[in-house]
PDB file of N, H, CA, C and O in Angstrom:
ATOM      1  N   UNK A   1      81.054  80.034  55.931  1.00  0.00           N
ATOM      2  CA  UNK A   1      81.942  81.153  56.151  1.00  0.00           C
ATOM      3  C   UNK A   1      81.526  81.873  57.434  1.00  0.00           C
ATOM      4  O   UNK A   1      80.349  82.062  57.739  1.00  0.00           O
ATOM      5  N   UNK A   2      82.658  82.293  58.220  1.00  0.00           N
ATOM      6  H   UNK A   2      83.615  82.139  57.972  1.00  0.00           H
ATOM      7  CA  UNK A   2      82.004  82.668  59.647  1.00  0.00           C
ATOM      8  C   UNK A   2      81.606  84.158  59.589  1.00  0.00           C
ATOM      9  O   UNK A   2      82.389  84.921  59.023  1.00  0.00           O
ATOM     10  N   UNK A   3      80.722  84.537  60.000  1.00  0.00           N
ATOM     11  H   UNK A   3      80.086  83.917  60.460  1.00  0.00           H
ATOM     12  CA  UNK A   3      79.925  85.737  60.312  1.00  0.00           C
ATOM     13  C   UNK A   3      81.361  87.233  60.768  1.00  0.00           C
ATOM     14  O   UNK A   3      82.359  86.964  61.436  1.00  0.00           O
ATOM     15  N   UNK A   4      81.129  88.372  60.325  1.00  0.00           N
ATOM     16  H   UNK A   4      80.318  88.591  59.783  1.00  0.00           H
ATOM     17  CA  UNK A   4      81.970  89.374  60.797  1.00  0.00           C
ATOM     18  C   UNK A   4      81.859  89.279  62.372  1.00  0.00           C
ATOM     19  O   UNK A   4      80.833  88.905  62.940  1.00  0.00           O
ATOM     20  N   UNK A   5      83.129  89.692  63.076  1.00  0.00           N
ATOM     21  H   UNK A   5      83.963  89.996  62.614  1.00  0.00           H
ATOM     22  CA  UNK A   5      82.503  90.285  64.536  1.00  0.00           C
ATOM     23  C   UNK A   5      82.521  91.899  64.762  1.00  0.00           C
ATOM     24  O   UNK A   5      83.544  92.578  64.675  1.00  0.00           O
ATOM     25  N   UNK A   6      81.409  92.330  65.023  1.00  0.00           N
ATOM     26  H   UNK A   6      80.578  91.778  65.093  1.00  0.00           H
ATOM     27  CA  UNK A   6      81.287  93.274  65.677  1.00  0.00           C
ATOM     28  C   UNK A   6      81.356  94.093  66.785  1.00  0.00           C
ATOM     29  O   UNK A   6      81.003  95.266  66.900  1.00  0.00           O
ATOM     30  N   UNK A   7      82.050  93.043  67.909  1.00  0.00           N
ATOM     31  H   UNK A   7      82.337  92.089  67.816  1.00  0.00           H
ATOM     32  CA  UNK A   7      82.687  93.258  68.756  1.00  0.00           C
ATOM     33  C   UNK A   7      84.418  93.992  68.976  1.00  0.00           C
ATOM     34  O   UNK A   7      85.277  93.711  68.141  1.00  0.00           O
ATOM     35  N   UNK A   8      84.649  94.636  69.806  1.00  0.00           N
ATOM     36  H   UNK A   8      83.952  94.865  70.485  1.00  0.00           H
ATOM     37  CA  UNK A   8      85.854  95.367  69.982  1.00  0.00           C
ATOM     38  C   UNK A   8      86.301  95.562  70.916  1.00  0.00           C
ATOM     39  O   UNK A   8      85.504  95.896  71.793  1.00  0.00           O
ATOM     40  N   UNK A   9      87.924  95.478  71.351  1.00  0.00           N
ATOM     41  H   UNK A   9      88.571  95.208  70.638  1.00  0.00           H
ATOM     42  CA  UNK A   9      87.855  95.772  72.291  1.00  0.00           C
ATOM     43  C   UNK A   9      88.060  97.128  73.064  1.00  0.00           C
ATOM     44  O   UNK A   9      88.766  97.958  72.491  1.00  0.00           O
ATOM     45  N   UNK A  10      87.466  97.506  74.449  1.00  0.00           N
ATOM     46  H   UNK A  10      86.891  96.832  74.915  1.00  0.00           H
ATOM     47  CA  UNK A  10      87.732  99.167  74.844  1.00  0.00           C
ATOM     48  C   UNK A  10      88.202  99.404  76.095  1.00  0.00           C
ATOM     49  O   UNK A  10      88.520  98.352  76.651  1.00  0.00           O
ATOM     50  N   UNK A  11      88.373 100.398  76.770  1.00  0.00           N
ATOM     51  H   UNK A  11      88.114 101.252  76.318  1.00  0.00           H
ATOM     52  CA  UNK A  11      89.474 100.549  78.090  1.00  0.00           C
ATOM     53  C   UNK A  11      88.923 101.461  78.840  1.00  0.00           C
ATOM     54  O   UNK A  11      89.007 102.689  78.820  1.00  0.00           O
ATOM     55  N   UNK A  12      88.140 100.465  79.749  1.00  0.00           N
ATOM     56  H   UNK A  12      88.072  99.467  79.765  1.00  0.00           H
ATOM     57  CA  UNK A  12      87.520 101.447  81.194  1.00  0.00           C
ATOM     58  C   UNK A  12      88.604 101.751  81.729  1.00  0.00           C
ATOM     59  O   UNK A  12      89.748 101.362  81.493  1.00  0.00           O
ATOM     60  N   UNK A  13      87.956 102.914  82.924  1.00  0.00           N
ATOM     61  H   UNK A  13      87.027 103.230  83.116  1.00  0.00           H
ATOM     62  CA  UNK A  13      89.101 103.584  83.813  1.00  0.00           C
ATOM     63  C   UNK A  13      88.421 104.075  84.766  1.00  0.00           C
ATOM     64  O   UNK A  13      87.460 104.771  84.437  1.00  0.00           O
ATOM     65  N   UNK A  14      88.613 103.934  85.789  1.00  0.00           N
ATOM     66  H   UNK A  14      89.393 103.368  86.056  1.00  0.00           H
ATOM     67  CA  UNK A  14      88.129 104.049  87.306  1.00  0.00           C
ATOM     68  C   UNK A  14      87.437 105.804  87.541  1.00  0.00           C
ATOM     69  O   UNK A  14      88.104 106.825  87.373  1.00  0.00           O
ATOM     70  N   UNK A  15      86.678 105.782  87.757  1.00  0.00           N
ATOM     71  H   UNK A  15      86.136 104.953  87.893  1.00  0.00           H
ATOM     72  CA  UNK A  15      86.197 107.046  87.734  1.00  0.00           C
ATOM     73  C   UNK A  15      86.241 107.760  89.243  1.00  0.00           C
ATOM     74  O   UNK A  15      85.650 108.819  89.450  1.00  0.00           O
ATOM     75  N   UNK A  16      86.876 107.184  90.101  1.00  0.00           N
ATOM     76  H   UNK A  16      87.357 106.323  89.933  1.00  0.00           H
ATOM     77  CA  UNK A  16      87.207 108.238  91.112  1.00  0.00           C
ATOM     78  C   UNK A  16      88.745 107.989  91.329  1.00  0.00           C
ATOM     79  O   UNK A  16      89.074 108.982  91.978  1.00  0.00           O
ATOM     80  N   UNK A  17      89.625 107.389  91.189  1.00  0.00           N
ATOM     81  H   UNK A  17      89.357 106.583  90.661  1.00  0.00           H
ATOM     82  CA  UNK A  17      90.815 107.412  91.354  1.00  0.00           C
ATOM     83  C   UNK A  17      91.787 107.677  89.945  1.00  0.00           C
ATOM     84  O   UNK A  17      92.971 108.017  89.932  1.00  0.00           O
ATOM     85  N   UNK A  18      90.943 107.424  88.843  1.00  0.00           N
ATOM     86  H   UNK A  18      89.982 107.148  88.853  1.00  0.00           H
ATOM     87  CA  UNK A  18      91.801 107.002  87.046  1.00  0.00           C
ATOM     88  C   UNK A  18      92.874 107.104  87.283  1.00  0.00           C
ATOM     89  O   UNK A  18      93.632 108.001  86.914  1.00  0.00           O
ATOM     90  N   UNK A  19      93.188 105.863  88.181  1.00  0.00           N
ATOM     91  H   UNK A  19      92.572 105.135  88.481  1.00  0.00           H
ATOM     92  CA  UNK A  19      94.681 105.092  87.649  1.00  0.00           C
ATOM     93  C   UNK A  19      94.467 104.117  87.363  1.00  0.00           C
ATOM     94  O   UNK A  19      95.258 103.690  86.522  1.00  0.00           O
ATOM     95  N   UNK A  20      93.194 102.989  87.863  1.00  0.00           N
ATOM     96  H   UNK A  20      92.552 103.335  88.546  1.00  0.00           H
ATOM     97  CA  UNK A  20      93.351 101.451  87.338  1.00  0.00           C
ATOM     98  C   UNK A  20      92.395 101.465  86.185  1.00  0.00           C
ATOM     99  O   UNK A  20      91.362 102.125  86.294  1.00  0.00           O
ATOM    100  N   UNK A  21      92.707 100.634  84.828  1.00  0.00           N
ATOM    101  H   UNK A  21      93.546 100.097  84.739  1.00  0.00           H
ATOM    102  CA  UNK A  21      91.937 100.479  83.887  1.00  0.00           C
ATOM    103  C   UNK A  21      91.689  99.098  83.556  1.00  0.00           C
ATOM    104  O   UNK A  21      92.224  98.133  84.102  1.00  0.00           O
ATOM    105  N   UNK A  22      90.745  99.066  82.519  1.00  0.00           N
ATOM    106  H   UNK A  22      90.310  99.850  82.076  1.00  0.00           H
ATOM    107  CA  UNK A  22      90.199  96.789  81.972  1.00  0.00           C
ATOM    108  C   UNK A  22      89.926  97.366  81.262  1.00  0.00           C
ATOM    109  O   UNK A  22      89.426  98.469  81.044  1.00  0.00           O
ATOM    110  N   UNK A  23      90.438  96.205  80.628  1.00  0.00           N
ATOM    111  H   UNK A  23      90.844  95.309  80.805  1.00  0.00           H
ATOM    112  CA  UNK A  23      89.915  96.123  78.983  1.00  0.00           C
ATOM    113  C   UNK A  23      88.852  95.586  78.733  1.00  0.00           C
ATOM    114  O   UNK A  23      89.108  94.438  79.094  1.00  0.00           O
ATOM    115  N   UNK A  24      87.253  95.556  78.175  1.00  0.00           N
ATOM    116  H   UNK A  24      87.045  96.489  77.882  1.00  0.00           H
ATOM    117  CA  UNK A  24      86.815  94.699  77.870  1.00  0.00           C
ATOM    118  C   UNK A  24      86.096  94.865  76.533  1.00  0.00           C
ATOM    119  O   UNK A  24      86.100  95.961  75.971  1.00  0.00           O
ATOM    120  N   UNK A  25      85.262  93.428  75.824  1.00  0.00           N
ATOM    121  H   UNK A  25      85.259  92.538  76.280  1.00  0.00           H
ATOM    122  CA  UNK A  25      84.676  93.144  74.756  1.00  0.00           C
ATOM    123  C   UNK A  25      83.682  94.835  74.854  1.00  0.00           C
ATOM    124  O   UNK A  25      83.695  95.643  75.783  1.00  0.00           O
ATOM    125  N   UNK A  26      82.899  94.911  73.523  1.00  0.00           N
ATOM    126  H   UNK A  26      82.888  94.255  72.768  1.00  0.00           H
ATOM    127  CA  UNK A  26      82.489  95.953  73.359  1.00  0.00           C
ATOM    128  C   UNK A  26      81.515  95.881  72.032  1.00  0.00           C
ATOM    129  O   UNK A  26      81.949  96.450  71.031  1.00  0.00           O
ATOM    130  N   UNK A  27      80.420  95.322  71.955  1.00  0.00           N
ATOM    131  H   UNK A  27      80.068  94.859  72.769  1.00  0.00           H
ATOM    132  CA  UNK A  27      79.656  95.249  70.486  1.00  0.00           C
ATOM    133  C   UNK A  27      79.096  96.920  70.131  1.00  0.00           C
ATOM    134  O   UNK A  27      78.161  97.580  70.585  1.00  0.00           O
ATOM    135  N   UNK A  28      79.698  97.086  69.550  1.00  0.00           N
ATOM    136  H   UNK A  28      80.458  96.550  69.182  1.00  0.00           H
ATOM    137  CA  UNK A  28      79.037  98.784  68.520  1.00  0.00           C
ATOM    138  C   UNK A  28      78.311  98.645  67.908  1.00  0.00           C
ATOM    139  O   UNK A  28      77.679  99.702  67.900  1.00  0.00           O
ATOM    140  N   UNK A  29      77.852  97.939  67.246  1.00  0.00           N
ATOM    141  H   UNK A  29      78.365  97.081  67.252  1.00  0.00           H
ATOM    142  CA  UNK A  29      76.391  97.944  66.880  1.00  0.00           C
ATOM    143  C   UNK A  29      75.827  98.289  67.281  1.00  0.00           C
ATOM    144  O   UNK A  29      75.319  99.379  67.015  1.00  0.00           O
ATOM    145  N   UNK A  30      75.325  96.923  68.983  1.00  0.00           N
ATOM    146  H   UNK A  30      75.738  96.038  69.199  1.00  0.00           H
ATOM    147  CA  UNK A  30      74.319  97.235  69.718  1.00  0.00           C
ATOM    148  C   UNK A  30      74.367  98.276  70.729  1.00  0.00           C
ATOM    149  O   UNK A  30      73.276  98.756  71.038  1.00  0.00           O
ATOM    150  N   UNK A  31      75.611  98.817  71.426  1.00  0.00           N
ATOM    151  H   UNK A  31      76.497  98.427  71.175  1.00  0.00           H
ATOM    152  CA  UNK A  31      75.648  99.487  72.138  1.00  0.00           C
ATOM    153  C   UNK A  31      76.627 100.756  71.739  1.00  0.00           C
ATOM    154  O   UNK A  31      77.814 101.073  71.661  1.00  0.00           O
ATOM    155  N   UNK A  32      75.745 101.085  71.608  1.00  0.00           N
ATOM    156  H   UNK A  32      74.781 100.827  71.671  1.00  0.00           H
ATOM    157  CA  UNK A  32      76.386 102.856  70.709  1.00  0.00           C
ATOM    158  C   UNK A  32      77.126 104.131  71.562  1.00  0.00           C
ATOM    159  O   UNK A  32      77.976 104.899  71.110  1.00  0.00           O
ATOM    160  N   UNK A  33      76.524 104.124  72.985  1.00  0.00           N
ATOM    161  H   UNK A  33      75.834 103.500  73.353  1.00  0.00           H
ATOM    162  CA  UNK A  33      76.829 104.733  74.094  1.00  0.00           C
ATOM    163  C   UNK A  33      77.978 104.437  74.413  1.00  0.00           C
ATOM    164  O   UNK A  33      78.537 103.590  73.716  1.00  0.00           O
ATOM    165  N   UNK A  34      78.673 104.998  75.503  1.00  0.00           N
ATOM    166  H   UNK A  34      78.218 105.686  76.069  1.00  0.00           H
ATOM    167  CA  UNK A  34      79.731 104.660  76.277  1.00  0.00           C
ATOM    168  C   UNK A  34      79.401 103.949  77.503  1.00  0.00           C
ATOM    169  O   UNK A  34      78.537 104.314  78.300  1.00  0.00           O
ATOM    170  N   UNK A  35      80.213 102.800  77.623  1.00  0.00           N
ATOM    171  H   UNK A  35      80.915 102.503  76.975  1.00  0.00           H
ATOM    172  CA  UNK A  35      80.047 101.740  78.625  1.00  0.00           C
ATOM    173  C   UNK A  35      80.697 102.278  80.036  1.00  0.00           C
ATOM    174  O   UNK A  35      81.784 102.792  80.299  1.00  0.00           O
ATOM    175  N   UNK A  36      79.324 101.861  80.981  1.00  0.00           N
ATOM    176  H   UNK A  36      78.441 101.443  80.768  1.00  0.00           H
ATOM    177  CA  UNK A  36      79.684 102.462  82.448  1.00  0.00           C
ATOM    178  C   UNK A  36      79.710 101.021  83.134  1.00  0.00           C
ATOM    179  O   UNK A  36      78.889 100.188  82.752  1.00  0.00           O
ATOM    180  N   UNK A  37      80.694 100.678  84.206  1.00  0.00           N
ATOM    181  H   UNK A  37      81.361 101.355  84.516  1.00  0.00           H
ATOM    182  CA  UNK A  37      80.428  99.348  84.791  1.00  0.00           C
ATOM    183  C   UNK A  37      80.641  99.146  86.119  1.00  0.00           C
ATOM    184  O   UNK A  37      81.857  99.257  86.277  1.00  0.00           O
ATOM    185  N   UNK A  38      80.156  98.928  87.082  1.00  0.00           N
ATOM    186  H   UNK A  38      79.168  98.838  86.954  1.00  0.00           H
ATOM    187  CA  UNK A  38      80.706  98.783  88.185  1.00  0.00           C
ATOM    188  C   UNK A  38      81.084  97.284  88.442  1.00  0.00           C
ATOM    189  O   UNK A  38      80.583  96.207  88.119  1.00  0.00           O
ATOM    190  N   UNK A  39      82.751  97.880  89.537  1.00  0.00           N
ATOM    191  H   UNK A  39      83.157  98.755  89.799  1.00  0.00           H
ATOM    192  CA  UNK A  39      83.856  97.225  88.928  1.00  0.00           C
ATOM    193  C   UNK A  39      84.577  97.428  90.403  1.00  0.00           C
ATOM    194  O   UNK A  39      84.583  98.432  91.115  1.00  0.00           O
ATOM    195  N   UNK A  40      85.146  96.212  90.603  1.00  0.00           N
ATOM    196  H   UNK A  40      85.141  95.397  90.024  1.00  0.00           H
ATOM    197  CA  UNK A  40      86.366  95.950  91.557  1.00  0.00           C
ATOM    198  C   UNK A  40      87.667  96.808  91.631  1.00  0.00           C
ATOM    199  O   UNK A  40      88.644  96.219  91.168  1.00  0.00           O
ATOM    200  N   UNK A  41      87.941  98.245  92.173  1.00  0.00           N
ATOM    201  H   UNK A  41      87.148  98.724  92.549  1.00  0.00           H
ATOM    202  CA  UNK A  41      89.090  98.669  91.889  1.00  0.00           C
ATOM    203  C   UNK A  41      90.182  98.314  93.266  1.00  0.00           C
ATOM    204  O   UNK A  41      89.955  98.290  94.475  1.00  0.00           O
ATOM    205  N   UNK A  42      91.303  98.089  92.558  1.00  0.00           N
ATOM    206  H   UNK A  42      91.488  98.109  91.575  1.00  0.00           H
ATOM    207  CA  UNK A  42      92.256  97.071  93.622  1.00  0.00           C
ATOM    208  C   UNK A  42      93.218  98.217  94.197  1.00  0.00           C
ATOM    209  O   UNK A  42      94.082  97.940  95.029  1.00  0.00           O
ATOM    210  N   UNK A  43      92.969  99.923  93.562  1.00  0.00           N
ATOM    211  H   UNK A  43      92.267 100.149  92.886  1.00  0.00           H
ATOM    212  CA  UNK A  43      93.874 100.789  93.867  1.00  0.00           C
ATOM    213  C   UNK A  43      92.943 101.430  95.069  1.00  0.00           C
ATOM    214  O   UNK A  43      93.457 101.287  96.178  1.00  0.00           O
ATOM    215  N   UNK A  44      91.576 102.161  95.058  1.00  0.00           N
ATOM    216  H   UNK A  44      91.159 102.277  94.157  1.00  0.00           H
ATOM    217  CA  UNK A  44      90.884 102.466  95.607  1.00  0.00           C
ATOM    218  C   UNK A  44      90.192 101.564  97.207  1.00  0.00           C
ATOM    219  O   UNK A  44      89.871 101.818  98.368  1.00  0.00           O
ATOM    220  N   UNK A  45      90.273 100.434  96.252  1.00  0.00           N
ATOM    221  H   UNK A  45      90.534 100.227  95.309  1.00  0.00           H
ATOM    222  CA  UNK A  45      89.627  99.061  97.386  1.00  0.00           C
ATOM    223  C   UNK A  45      88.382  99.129  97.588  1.00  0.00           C
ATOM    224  O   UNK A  45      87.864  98.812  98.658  1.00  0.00           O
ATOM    225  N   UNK A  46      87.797  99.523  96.651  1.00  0.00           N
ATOM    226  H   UNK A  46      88.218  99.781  95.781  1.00  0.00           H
ATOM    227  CA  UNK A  46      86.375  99.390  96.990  1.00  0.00           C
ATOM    228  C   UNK A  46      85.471  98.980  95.057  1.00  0.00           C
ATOM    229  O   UNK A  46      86.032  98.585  94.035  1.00  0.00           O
ATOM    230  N   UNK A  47      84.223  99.251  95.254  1.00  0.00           N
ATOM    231  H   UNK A  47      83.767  99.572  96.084  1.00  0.00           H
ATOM    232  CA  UNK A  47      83.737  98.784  94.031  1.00  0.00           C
ATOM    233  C   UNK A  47      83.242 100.541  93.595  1.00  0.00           C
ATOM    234  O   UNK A  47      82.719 101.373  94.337  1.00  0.00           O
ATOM    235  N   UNK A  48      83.644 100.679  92.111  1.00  0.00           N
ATOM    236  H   UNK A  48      84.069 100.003  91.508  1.00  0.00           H
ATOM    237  CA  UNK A  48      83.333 102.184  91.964  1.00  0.00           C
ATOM    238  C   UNK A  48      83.055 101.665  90.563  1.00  0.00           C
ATOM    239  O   UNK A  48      83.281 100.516  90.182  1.00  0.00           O
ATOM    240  N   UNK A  49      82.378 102.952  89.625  1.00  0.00           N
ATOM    241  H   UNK A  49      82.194 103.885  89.935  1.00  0.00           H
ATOM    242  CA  UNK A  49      82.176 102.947  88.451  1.00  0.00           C
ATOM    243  C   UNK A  49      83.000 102.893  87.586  1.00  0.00           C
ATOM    244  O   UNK A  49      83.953 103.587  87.940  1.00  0.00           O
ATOM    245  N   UNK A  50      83.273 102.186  86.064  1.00  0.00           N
ATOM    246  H   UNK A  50      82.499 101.622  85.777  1.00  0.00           H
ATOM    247  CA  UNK A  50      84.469 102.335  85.714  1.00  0.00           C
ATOM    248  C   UNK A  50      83.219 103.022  84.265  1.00  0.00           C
ATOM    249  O   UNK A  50      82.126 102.641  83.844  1.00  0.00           O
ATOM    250  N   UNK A  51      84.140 104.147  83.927  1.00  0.00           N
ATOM    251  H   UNK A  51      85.027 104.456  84.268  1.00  0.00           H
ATOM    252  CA  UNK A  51      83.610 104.955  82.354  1.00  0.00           C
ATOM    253  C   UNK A  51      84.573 104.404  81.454  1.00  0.00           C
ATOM    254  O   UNK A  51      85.701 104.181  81.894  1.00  0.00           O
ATOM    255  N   UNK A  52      84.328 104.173  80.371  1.00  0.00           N
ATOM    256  H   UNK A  52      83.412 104.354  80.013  1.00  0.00           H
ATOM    257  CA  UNK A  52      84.790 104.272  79.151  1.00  0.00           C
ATOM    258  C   UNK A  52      85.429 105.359  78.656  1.00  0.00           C
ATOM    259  O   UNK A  52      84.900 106.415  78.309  1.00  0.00           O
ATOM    260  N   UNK A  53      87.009 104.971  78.623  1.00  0.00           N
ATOM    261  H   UNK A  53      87.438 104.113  78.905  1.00  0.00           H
ATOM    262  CA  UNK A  53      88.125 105.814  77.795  1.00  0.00           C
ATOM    263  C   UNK A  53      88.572 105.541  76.534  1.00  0.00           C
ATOM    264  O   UNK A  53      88.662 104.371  76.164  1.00  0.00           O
ATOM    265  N   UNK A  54      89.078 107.119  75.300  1.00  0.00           N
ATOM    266  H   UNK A  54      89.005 108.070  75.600  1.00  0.00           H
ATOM    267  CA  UNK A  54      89.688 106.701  74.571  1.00  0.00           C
ATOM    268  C   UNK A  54      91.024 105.904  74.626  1.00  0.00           C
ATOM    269  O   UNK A  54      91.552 105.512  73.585  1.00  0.00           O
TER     270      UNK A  54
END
């Protein structure tokens, strides 16, 4: 029987422009915090931080 996943998915958003957002995987278990990522934004054109939105 296959194992639960604990993974989810969640919706970064560009933290100097928040208009472009990604979706990505997200394990809650292990990572309890809010996910920060630096990230390709195609509105801005440059690489900026993306924060974690509801």
């Amino acid at each position: 029987m296959a194992k639960k996943d604990d993974r989810s998915y969640v919706t970064i958003k560009c933290s100097e422009c928040k208009k472009f957002t990604y979706t990505t995987p997200k394990n809650k278990k292990n990572t309890t915090e809010k996910l920060e990522i630096k990230k390709a934004c195609p509105v801005c054109g440059k690489h900026t931080v993306f924060k974690e939105s509801k």
